[in-house]
C-alpha positions as CSV (number, residue, x, y, z in Angstrom):
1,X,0.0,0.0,0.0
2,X,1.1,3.6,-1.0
3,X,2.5,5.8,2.0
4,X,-0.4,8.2,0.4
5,X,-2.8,5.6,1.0
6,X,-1.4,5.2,4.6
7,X,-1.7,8.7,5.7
8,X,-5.3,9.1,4.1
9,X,-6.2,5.8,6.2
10,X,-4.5,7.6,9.3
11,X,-6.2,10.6,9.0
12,X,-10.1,9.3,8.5
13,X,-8.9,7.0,11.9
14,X,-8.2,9.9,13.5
15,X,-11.1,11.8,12.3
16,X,-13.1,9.0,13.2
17,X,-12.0,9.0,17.2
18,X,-12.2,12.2,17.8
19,X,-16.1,12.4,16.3
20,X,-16.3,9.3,18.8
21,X,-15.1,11.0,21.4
22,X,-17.0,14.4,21.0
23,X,-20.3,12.1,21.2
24,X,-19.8,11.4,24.4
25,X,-20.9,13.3,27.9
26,X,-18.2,14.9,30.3
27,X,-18.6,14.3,34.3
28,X,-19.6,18.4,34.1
29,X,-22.3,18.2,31.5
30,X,-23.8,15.2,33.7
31,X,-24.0,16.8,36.7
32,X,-26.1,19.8,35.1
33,X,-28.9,17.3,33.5
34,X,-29.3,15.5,36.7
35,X,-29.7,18.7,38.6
36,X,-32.1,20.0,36.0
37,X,-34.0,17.4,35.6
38,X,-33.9,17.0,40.1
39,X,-34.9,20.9,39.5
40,X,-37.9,20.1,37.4
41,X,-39.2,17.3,39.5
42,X,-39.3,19.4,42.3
43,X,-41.6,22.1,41.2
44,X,-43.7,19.6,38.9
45,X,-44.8,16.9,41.2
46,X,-46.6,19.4,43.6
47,X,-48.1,21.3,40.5
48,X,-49.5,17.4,39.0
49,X,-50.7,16.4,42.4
50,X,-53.1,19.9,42.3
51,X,-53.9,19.4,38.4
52,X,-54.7,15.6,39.7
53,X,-57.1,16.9,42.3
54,X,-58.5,19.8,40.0
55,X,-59.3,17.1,37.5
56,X,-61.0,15.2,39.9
57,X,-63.3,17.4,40.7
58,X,-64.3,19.4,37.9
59,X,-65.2,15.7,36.3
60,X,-66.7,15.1,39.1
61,X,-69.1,18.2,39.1
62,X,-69.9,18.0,35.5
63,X,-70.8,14.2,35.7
64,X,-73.2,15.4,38.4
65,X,-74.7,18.3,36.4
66,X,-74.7,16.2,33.3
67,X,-76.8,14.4,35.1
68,X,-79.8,16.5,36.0
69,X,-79.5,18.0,32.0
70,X,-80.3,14.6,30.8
71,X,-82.6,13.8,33.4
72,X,-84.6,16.6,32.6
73,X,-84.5,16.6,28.5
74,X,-85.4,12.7,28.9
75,X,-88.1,13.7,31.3
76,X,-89.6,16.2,28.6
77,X,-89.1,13.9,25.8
78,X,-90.4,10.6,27.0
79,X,-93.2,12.7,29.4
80,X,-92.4,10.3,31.7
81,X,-91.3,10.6,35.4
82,X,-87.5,10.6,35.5
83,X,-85.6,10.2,38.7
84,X,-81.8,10.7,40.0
85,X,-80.6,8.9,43.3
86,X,-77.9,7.5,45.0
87,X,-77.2,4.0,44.3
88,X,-74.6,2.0,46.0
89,X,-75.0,-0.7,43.7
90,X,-75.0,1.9,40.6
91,X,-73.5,-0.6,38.3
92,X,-75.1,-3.9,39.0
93,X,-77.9,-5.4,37.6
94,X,-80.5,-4.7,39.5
95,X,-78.9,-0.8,40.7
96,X,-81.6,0.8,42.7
97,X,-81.7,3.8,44.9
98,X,-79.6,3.0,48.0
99,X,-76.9,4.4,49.9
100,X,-75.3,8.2,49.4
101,X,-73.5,9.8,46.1
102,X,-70.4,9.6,47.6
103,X,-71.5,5.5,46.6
104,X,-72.6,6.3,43.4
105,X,-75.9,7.6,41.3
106,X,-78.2,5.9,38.7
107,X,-80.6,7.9,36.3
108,X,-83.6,5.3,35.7
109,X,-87.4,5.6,34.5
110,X,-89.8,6.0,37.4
111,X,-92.8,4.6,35.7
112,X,-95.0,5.1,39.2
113,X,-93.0,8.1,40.4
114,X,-91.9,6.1,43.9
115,X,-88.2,6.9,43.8
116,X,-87.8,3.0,43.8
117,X,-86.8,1.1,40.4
118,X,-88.7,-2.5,40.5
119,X,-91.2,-2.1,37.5
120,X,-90.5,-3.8,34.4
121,X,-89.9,-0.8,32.3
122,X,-88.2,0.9,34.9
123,X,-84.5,1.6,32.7
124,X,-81.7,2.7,34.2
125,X,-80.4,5.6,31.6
126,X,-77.3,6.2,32.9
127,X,-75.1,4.6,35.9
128,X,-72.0,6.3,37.7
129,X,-69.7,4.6,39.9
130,X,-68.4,6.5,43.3
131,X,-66.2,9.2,42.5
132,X,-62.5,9.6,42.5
133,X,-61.0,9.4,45.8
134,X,-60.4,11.9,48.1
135,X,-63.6,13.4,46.3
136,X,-66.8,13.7,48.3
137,X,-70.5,14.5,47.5
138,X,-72.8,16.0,50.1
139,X,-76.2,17.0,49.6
140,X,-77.6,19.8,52.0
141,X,-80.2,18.0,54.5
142,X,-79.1,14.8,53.2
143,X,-80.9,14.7,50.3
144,X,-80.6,11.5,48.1
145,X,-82.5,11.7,45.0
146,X,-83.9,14.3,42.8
147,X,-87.3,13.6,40.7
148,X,-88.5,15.0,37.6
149,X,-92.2,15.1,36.6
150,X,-93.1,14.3,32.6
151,X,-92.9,18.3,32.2
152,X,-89.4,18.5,32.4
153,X,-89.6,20.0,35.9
154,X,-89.0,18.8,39.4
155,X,-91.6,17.5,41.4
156,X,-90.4,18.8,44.5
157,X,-90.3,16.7,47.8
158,X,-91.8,13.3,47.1
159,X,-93.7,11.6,50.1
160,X,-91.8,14.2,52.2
161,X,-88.9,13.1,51.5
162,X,-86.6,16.4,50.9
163,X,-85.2,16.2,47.1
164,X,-81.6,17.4,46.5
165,X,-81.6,21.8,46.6
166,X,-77.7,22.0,46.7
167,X,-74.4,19.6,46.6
168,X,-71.3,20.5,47.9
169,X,-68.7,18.7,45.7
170,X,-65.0,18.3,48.0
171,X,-61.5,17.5,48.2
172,X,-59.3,17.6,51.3
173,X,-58.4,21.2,50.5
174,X,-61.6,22.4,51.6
175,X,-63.1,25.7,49.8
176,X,-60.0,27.9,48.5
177,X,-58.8,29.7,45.9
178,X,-56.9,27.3,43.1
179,X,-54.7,29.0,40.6
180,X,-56.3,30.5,38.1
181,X,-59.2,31.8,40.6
182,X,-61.2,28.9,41.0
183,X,-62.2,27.6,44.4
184,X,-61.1,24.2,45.3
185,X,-64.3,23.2,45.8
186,X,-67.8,23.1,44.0
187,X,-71.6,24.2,44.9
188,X,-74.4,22.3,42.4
189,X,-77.5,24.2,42.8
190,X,-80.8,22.7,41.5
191,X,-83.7,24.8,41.4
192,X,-87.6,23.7,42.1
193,X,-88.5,23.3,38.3
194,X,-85.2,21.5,38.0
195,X,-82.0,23.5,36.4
196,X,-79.2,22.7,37.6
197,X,-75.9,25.0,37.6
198,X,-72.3,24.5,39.3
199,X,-70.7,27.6,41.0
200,X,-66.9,27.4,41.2
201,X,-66.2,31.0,42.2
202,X,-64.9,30.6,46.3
203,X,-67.1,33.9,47.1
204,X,-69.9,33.0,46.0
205,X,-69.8,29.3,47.4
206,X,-69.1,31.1,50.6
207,X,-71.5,33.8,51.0
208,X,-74.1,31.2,50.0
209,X,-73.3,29.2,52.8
210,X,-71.2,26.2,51.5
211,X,-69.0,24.0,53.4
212,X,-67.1,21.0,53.0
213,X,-67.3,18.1,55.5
């Protein structure tokens, strides 16, 4: 072989070592990614645990809500009674009205309007399991079910039995302000003819008396 050959050969080895050797990381260079990535795990875990629990709840609430809006519009539509309850057996079979929210909820067809489901066309329109943990439900006065007449409105206390006015919707953080302005907690209010709304503002959950258990 040539000595012009050689010395190309040489050179592309050389070339070829020190391209190998730029690839790789110094002791330096190491030590700033861990501490930038120890930085960043530091401030995010704290922010995902709040999104977590903000999550939580908003689905929480607007499962709940979504849940009178339906209730009502099938109500109107079928002209048929239409009822919302607690259910602690919300996704069996035979789910009837039992236990508290914090269990879980059915929306069924209340053929004789008796806030129990045990006639034959008695469907259950919709079933949600308890919610996500840590999250609670609590009617005001203990209220377990809310009824709609074939109107599309609520039919108010049935047999004396008080029907759901508001819902305080919880975490452990009680009601306070969550970045961004929203309280840390939620209020459903359900009028007497049957329209539901969720407040998130803190004041106004406040000065209308909420609290968290």
């Amino acid at each position: 072989m040539s000595d012009t050959c050689l010395a190309l050969l040489s050179s592309l080895y050389i070339v070829r070592m020190d391209v190998q050797r730029q690839n790789g990381f110094t002791l330096y260079e190491l030590l700033i990614t861990v501490l930038v990535v120890a930085v960043i795990i530091t401030l995010g875990i704290p922010n995902m645990a709040e999104f977590t629990q903000n999550s939580r709840l908003t689905s929480t609430s607007n499962d709940l809500l979504s849940s009178f809006q339906l209730a009502r519009s099938e109500a109107a539509r079928s002209r048929g009674n239409i009822t919302i309850c607690a259910s602690d057996n919300s996704m069996a079979a035979d789910a009837n009205c039992s236990g508290t929210f914090n269990d879980g909820w059915i929306i069924f067809v209340d053929t004789d309007g008796n806030l129990n489901r045990a006639g034959p066309y008695e469907n259950v329109l919709r079933s949600h399991p308890a919610p996500p943990s840590g999250v609670t439900i609590t009617p005001e006065n203990g209220a377990t079910y809310f009824a709609f007449a074939g109107t599309g409105l609520g039919r108010g206390n049935v047999d004396g039995a008080p029907a759901i006015q508001t819902v305080m919707i919880c975490d452990a953080r009680g009601i306070d302000t969550a970045p961004g302005g929203r309280a840390t907690a939620r209020r459903l209010v359900a009028t007497a003819i049957g329209r539901a709304t969720v407040i998130s503002d803190k004041n106004q959950i406040v000065d209308a008396g909420g609290t968290c258990p």
